[in-house]
C-alpha positions in Angstrom: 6.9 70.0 -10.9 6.6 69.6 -14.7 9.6 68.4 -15.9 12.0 70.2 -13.6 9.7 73.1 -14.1 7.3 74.6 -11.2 4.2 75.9 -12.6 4.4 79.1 -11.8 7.1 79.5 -14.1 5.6 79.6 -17.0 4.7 83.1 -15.6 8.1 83.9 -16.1 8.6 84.5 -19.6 5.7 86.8 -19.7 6.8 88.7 -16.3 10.2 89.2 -18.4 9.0 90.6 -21.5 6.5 93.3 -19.2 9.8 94.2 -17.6 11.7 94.3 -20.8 9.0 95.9 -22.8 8.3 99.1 -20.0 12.4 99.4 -19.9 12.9 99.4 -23.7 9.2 101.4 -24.2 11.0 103.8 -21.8 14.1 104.7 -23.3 12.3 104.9 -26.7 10.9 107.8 -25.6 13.6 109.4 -23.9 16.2 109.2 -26.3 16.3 110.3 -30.2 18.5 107.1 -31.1 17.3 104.2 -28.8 18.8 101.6 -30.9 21.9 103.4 -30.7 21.8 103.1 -26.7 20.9 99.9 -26.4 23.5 98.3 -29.0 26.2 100.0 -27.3 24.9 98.6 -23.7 25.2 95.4 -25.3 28.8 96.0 -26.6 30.2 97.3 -23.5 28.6 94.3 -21.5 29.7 91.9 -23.8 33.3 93.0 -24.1 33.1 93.5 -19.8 32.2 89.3 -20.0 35.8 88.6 -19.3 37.2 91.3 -17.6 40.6 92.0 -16.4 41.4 92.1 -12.8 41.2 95.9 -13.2 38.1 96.3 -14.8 36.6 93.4 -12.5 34.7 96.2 -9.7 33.0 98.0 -12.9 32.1 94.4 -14.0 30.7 93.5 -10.8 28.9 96.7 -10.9 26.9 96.7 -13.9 26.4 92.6 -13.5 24.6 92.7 -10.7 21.3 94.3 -11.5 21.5 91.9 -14.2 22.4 88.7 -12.7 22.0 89.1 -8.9 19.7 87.4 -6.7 16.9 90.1 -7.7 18.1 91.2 -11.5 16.6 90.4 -14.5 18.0 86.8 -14.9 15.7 86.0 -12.0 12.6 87.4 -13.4 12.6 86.0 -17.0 14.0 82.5 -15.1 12.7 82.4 -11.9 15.9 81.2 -11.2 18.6 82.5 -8.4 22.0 82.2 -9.1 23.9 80.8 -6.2 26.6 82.7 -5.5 28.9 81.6 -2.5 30.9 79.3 -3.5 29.1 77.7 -6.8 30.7 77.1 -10.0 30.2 80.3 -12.5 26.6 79.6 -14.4 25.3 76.8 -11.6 21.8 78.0 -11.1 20.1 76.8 -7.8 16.3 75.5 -7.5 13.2 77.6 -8.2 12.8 80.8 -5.9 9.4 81.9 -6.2 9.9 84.6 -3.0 13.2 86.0 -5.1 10.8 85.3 -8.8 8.2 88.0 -7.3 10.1 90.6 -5.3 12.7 90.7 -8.4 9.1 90.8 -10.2 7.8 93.5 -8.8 10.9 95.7 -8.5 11.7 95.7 -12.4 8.0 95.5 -13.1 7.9 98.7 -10.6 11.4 100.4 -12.1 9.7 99.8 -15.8 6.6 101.3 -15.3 7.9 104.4 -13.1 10.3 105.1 -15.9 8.0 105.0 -18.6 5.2 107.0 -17.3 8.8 109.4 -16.4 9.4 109.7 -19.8 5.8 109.9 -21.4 5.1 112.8 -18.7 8.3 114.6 -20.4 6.7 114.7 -24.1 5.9 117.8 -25.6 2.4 117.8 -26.8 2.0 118.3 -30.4 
């Protein structure tokens, strides 16, 4: 361990940006106004940070493909956030079993989405 860093995650950063890159290369193509999507993802999860107790299931919803034991957080981390119990933002040791399944599942969803939407181009 490299100052309180394993060594295989400096492979996370770069696992991260694939996912991120396939998701975003994605909806590039399937929309007319990605930017529009995406800023307004950001808006509604940013105003859902503090939710009121009746907006808390929709929260949970849409937070836990981001911050669950296999969401993004963990592949651009290789972090798993410990849930039971834990203070909110405690982050528990290193998981590289959670690092590559998360890994491979948004790596995976990414690619499968993209080849989706380059299949659905018209050819010019």
């Amino acid at each position: 361990m490299v100052g309180g860093v394993e060594p295989w995650q400096w492979l996370a950063p770069f696992a991260g940006a694939t996912a991120t890159y396939l998701l975003g290369s994605a909806l590039t193509l399937v929309t007319e106004r990605p930017w529009k999507w995406l800023g307004m993802g950001v808006v509604g999860y940013i105003v859902m940070e503090e939710p009121r107790w009746s907006a808390r299931p929709l929260f949970e919803v849409v937070d836990s493909p981001l911050s669950g034991h296999y969401g993004l957080r963990t592949v651009l981390t290789g972090r798993v956030h410990q849930e039971v119990g834990a203070p909110v933002g405690h982050w528990t040791t290193p998981d590289i079993g959670a690092w590559l399944t998360a890994t491979f599942l948004w790596i995976a969803l990414g690619l499968t989405l993209f080849l989706w939407a380059s299949y659905r181009q018209p050819e010019r």
